[in-house]
C-alpha positions as CSV (number, residue, x, y, z in Angstrom):
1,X,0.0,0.0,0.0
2,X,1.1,3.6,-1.0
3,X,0.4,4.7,2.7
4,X,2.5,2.1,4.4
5,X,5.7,3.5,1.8
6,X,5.4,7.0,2.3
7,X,5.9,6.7,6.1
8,X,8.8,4.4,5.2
9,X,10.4,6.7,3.0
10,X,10.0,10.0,5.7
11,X,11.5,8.1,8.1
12,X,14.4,7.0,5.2
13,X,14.4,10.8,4.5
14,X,14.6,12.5,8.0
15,X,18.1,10.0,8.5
16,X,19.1,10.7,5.7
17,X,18.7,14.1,5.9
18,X,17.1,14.8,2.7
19,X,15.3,17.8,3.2
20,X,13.2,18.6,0.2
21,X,12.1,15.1,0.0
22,X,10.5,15.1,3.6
23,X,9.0,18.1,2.9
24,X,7.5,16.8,-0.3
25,X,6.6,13.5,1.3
26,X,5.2,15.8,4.5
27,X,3.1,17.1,1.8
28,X,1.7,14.4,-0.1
29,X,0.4,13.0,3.6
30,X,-1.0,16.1,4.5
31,X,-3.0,16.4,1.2
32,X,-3.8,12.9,2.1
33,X,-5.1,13.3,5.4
34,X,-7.3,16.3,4.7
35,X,-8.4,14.5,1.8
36,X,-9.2,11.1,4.5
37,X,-11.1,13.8,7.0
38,X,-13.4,14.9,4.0
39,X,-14.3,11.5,2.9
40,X,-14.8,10.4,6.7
41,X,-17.5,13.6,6.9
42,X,-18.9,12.1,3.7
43,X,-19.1,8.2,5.2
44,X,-16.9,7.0,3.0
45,X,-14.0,4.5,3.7
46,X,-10.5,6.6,3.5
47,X,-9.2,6.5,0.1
48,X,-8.0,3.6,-2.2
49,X,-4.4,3.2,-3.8
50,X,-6.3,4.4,-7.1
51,X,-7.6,7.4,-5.5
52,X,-4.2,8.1,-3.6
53,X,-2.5,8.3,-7.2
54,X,-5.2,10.5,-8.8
55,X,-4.7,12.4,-5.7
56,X,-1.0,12.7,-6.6
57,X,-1.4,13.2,-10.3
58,X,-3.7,16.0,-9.1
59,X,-0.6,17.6,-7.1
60,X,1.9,17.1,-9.9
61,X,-0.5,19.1,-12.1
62,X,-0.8,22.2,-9.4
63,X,3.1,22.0,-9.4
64,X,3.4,22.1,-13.0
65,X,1.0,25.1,-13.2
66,X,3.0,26.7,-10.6
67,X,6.3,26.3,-12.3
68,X,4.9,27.7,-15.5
69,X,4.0,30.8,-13.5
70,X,7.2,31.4,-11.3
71,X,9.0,31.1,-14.4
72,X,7.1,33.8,-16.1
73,X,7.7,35.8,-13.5
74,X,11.6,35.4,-13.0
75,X,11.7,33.2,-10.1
76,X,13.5,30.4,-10.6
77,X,14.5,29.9,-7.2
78,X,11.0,28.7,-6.5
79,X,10.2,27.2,-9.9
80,X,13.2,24.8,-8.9
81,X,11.6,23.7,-5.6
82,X,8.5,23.0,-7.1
83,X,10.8,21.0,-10.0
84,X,11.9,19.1,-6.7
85,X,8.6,18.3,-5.2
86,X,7.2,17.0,-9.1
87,X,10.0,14.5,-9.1
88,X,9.6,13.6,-5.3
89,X,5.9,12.8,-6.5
90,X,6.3,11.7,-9.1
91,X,8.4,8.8,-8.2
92,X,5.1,7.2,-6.6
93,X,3.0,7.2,-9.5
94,X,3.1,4.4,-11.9
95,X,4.9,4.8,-15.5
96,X,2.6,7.0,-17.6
97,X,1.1,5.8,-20.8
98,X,2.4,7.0,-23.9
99,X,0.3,8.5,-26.4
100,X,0.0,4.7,-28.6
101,X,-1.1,3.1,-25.2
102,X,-3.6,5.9,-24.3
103,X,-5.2,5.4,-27.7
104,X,-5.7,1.8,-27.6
105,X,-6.9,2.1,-24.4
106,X,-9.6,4.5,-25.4
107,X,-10.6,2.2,-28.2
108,X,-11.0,-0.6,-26.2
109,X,-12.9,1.5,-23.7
110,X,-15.0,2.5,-26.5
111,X,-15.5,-0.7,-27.8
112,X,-16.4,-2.1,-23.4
113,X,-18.7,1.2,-23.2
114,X,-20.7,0.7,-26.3
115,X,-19.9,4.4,-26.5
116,X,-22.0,5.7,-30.6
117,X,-22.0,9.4,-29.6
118,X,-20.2,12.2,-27.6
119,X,-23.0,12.1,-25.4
120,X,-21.2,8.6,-24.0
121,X,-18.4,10.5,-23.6
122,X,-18.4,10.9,-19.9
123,X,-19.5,6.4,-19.8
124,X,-15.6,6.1,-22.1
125,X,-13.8,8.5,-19.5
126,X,-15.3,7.0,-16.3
127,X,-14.3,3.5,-17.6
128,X,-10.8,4.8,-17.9
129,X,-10.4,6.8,-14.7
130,X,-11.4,3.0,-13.2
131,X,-8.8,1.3,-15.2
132,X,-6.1,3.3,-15.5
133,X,-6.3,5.8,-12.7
134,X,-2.5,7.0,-12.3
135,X,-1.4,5.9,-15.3
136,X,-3.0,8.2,-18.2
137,X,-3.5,11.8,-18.0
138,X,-7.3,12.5,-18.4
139,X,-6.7,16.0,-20.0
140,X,-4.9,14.6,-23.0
141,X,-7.3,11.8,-23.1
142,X,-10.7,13.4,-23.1
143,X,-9.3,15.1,-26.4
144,X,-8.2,11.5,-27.9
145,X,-12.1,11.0,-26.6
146,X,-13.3,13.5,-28.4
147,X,-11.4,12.8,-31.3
148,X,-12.3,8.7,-31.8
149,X,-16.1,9.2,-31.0
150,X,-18.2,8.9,-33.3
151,X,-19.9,12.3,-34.3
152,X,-23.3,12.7,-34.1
């Protein structure tokens, strides 16, 4: 379990001394445990591997964002540290799908769906987020969506 590793690798971090990855790791828990105290308030169960890495995939992308801005803006002090967080991240997510895999993926999710029209688009995109959660990123893939639907 993803949990279970990131207290392994804090506690590998703080002797080692590692710095910016325990406060990357510290992080990814605390996003975790808000995330935990929300779903508790909902009744739900605390969250799933699957849900932990879309979780992190979410945080790489906030990163990303952020780095795109700091280096607009000259700072590439900061842009670096968030550079060093992504990677820290990163290293917990499975490999990502290249753009062949993606695509077959989406036409075998199709082809599972049923999926005729763009209005299954959001069927083909739930099917994937189920199987693949981690692995593809959904922003790319709506647009591969979009593009193998039939229209009409």
């Amino acid at each position: 379990m993803l949990r279970e590793r990131f207290t392994a690798d804090m506690k590998e971090a703080m002797k080692a001394g590692e710095k910016g990855k325990l406060g990357a790791i510290r992080l990814i828990q605390a996003a975790l445990k808000d995330k935990d105290i929300e779903a508790r308030g909902a009744g739900k169960d605390p969250l799933s591997d699957e849900e932990i890495l879309a979780l992190l995939q979410k945080m790489v992308k906030q990163r990303q964002e952020s780095i795109t801005m700091y280096e607009q803006g000259g700072r590439t002090e900061l842009a670096q540290a968030e550079k060093d967080e992504v990677a820290v991240i990163t290293s917990y997510l499975p490999q990502q799908m290249d753009e062949a895999e993606t695509k077959a993926a989406i036409e075998a999710a199709i082809a599972e769906t049923g999926a005729a029209s763009m209005k299954d688009m959001g069927k083909v995109v739930a099917a994937l987020r189920a199987k693949y959660a981690g692995r593809m990123d959904f922003a790319k893939a709506s647009g591969l969506v979009k593009d193998l639907l039939p229209k009409g």
